[in-house]
N, C-alpha and C positions, 0 to 999 in steps of 0.2 A: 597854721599857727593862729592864736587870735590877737585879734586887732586892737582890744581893749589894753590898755595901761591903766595901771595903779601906781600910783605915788608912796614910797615908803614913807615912815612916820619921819618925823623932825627930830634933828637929832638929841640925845639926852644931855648932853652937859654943853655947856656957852660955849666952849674951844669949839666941837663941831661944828654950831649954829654961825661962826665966821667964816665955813668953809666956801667957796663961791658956788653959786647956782648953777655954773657948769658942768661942776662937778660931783651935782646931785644926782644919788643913786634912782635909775626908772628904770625896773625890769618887766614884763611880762609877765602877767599869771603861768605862764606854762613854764618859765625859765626862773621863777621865785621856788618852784614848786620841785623841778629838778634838780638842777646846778648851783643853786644860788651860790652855795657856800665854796664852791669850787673855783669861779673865778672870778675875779680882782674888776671892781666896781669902773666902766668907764662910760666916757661922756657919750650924752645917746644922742643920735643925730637927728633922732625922729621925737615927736613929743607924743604926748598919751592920743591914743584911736589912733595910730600909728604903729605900722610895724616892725617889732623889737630888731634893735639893732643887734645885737647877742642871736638871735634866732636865724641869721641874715650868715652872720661870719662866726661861729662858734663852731671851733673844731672839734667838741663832743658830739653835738648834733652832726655834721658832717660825716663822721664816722659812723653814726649809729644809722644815718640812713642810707649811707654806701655799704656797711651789713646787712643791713634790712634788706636790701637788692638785691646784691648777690645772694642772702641766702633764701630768698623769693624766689629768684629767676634762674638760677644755676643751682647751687648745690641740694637743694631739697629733690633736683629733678635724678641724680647723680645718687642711687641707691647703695648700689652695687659693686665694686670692678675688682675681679680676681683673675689668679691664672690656676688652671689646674690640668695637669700631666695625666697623661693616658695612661694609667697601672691595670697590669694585670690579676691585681688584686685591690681590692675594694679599702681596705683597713692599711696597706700594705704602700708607703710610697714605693716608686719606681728608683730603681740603680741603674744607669747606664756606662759601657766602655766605648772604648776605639771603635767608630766605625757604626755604631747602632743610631739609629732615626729615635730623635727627642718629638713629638709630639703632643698634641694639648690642645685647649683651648681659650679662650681670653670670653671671661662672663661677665655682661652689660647691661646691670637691670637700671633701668628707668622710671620714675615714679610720672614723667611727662613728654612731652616732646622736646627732643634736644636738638641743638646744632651741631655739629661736630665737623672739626677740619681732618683732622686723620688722627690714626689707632696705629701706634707704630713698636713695633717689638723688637728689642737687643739682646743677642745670648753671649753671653763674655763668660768669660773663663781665665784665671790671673793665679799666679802663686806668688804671693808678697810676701818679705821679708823686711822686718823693721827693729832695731832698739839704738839705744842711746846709752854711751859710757862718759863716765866723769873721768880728765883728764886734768892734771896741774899742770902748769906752766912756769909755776916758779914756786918760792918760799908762801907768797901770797895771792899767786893768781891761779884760777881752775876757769874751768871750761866745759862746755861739755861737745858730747862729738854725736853726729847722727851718722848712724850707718842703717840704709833700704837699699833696696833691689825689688824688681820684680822681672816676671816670666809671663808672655801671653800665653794660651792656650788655646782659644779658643774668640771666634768673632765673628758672627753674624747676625744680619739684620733681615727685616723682613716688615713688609707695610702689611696690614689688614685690613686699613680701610681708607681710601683718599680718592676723592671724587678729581673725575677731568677739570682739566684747563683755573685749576686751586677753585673750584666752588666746593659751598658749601653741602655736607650731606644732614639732612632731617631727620632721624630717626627716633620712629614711634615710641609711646610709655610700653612698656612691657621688659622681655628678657633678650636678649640679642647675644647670639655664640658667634666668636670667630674662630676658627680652629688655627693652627699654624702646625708647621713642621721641619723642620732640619737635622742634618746628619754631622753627627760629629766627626772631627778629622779621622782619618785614615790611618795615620800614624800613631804612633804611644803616646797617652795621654797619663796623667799624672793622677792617684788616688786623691781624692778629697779629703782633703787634711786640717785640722785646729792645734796651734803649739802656742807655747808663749809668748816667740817672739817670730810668729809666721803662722800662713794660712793660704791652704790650696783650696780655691773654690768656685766653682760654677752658679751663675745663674740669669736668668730670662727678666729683664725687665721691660714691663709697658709702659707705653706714654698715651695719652689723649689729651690732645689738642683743642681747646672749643674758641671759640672768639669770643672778646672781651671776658677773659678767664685767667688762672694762671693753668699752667701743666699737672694735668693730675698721674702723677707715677705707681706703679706699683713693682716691686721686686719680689721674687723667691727664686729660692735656690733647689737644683736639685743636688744630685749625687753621682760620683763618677767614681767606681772601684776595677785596677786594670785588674785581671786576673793573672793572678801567681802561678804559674803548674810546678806542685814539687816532684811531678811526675819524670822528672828530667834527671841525667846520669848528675850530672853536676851536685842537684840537693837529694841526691841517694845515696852519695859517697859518706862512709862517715866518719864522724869527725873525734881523733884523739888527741892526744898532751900528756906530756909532763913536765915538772916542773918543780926547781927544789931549793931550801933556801934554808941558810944557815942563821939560827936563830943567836943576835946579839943584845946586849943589853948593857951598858955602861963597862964596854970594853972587857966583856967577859961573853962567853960562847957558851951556850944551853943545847948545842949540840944541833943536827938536821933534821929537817923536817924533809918529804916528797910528797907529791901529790901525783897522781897518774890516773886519768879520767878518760872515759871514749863514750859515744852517743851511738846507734844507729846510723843516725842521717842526719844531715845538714836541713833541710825543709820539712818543715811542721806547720799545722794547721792552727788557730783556735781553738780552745777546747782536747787536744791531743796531747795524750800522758808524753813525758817522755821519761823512759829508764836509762838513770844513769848509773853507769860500771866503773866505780872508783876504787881506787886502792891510798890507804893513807898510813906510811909508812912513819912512826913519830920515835926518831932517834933523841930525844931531848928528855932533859928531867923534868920537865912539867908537863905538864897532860894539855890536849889542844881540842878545839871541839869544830869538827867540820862541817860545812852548811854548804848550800847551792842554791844560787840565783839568776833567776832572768831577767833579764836587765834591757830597757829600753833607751838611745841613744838619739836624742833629737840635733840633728846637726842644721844651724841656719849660716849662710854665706852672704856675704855684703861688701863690694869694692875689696876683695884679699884677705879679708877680716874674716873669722870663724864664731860663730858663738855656738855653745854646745849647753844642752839639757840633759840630764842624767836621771834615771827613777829606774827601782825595782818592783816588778808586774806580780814576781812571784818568789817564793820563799821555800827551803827547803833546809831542815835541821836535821843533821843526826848528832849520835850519841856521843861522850865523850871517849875519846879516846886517850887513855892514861900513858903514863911516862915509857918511856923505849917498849912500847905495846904499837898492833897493826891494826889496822882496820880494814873491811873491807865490803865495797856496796856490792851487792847482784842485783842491777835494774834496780834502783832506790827510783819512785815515781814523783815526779813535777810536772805538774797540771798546768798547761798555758791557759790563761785567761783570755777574755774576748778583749782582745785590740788590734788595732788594726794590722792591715799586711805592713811588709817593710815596703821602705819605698828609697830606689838605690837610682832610677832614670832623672830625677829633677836636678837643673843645675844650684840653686839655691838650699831646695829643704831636701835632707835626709833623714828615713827613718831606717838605725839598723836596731839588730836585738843579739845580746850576746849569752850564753850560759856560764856563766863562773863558777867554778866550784874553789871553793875556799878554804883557809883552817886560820881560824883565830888562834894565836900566840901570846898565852900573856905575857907581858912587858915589853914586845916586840911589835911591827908591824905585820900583818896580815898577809899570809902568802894566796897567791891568786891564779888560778889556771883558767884563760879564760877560751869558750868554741863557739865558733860564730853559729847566728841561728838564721834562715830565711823563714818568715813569716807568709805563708803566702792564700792563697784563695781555694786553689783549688786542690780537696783532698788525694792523700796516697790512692792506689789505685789497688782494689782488694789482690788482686793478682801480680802484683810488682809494679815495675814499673811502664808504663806506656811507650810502645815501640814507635817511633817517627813516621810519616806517610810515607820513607822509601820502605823500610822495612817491614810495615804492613801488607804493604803489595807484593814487595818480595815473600813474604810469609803464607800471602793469597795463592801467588804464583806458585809456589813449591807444594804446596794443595794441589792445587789444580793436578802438577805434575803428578803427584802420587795416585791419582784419581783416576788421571789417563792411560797411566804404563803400570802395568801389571809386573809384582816385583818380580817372578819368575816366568821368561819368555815361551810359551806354547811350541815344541818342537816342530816344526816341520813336516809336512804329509810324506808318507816315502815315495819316494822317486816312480817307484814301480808301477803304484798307483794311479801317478799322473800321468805318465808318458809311456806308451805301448812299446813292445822291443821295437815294429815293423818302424816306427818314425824314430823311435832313436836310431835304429839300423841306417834309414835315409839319412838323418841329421851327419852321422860318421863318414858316412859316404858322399857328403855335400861338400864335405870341409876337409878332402883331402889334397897333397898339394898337388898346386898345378903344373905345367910346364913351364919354361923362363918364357916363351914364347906369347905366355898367354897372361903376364902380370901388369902388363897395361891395362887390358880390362879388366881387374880385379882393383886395382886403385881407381880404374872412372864407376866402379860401384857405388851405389849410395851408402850413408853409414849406417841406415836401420839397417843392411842386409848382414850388417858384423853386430849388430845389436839380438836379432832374431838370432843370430848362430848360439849367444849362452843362455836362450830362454830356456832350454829343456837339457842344461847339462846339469848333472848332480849337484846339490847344491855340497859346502862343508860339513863336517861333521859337527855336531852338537855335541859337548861332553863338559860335566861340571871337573873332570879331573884332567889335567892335559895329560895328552897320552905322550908324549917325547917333552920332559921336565926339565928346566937348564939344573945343574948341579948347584948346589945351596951356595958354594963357595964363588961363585961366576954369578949370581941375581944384583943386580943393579942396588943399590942401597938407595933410599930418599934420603932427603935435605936433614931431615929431622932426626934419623936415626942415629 
């Protein structure tokens, strides 16, 4: 600051000129020059070649060189700090589920040499639900009400950088990687989701610590989608209705309408037509025009409370169908669009999706058949459906069997062949009976010796037609017959 003082001029009009000499204004060249007009003229405690008392205790200057510093000594050195996810693809962020290793690293450029107390990383994971309704109380009082909730999912930490016994670490100007990694739970984890009034979501945030600093953070988020298989009996089964409704209008009857709809299957993918098989039976004197929609159901839950979201994804018109005339779809196609799978495991948010098939009524309300959808990840399987890991092995198994045994068993060498008369003639002669005298030592024989006796007896006959048939009337019947 400089040392010099200037005297401002004498004041213009006589009132001034009675003001007392105390409380003459003496500012600074540097502080005439910046500030002047900003703050409110006081008594200077120092006289001219003396320095400015404003330069001493002015909290603009205070600020501006408590800025000055930090952004001198800390932030200019503080280039850098990002988090970025190991993907398998370059352009392509990364999806993870249950069970699979998050991975990445924490990027630290430096323009100089820093201090640093620790580099500390959090992965949280939360499904939050939040809104507010407006509630009266009376003729003239209202209120309003807050209903949240949430759900953890997910919680782990992990240091990347903290020197022993709390010292400090130095690290050089340049680029510095720390990597981390962690394994998401084991159990079902919840798709990542954005609603109105809820939001399922994952993410990593860093902290870096430095002294004489505030905390520098950073966040992102990834993505967590569980996989759906509609490969499953459940979303194969499929799904029908009907459903039928008597058309009124100011206490007068236009007669019945029905509707009777079926799908393939309950699970569908993104992107997959579905043909729907309707029949629209229009008993009434006015003509009705049937449509079909997919329809997406955002369910959010809060202390007992329910709030629900409603929107159609996709549309489906047909033709009109005129007075006591039928209708009928073969596979009429609706195209699901890209949104997400359902999500039916979270205690808070649900996303289900429904197919309606409908017929507008004029003057009436709208009859509605509605067939639930699973929305789910992973596609039908070109061949049907995916058999279970018992079933697979049982299927390997019964391979194998047909592999090993030959469906028609190889007759038998003849007899004659193998075993000469002279040793069958001994064998008949071995084995004839004894005397009573002599059947003690016939039971202290060993038992190969009554083993060897039926090696060389004829074996059964083989025959594909039995040769003594029970009569048709006397065969045992099965269960089933």
């Amino acid at each position: 600051m400089s040392a010099e003082a200037t005297p401002l001029p004498p004041p213009a009009n006589r009132a001034a000129a009675k003001v007392p000499n105390r409380l003459s204004r003496t500012f600074c060249r540097t502080h005439i020059h910046s500030h002047s007009a900003e703050l409110k003229p006081s008594e200077p405690t120092r006289g001219p070649g003396r320095v400015c008392f404003f330069c001493c205790f002015c909290f603009f200057c205070s600020v501006r060189s408590s800025a000055s510093f930090c952004t001198n000594m800390i932030f200019d050195k503080l280039k850098k700090l990002d988090i970025v996810f190991d993907s398998p693809e370059v352009d392509c962020p990364p999806v993870f589920s249950s069970g699979d290793v998050v991975s990445g690293r924490v990027v630290l450029d430096l323009s100089g040499e820093s201090r640093v107390d620790s580099l500390k990383l959090h992965a949280e994971g939360f499904a939050k639900v939040h809104w507010t309704e407006s509630r009266s109380a009376g003729s003239s009082t209202a209120y309003t009400q807050n209903y949240s909730d949430e759900v953890e999912y997910l919680n782990r930490r992990e240091v990347l950088l903290q020197a022993d016994n709390g010292e400090i670490t130095v690290l050089p100007a340049g680029r510095h990687e720390f990597p981390f990694s962690f394994q998401l739970p084991e159990e079902t984890l919840v798709t990542s989701f954005e609603g109105k009034h809820g939001s399922i979501r994952y993410w990593v945030k860093v902290k870096l610590h430095r002294p004489w600093t505030t905390v520098k953070k950073i966040k992102k988020e990834f993505t967590v989608i569980e996989p759906i298989d509609i490969n499953t009996p459940a979303l194969l089964a499929p799904q029908a209705g009907t459903k039928d409704k008597m058309a009124r209008a100011w206490y007068r009857n236009f007669g019945q309408v029905s509707v009777t709809a079926k799908i393939d299957r309950k699970g569908y993918t993104p992107g997959e037509v579905i043909p729907v098989f309707a029949e629209f039976d229009n008993s009434t004197s006015r003509s009705i025009v049937p449509k079909a929609y997919i329809t997406q159901t955002q369910t959010f839950i809060a202390r007992g409370t329910m709030k629900q979201k409603r929107s159609v994804v996709a549309t489906l018109c047909g033709d009109i169908v005129g007075a006591r005339c039928r209708e009928t779809w073969h596979g009429r196609a609706i195209k699901i669009p890209p949104v997400g799978p359902s999500i039916l495991q979270c205690r808070i948010i649900k996303v289900e999706y429904m197919l309606k098939v409908c017929v507008d009524v004029p003057g009436t309300s709208k009859l509605c058949l509605e067939l639930p959808l699973v929305i789910g990840t992973i596609p039908l399987h070109p061949f049907g459906s995916r058999t279970s890991s018992v079933s697979s092995q049982y299927s390997v198994n019964l391979e194998w069997l047909r592999m090993a045994i030959p469906e028609q068993p190889e007759p038998p060498p003849d007899y004659s062949s193998v075993v000469t008369e002279e040793e069958a003639e001994q064998r008949n002669n071995a084995v004839t009976p004894q005397p009573a005298e002599d059947l003690s030592g016939i039971l202290e024989r060993p038992l190969m010796a009554f083993v060897q006796e039926f090696r060389f007896r004829p074996p059964p006959v083989y025959s594909e037609i039995d040769p003594n048939p029970q009569p048709f009337n006397m065969r045992p019947r099965c269960m089933t017959c």
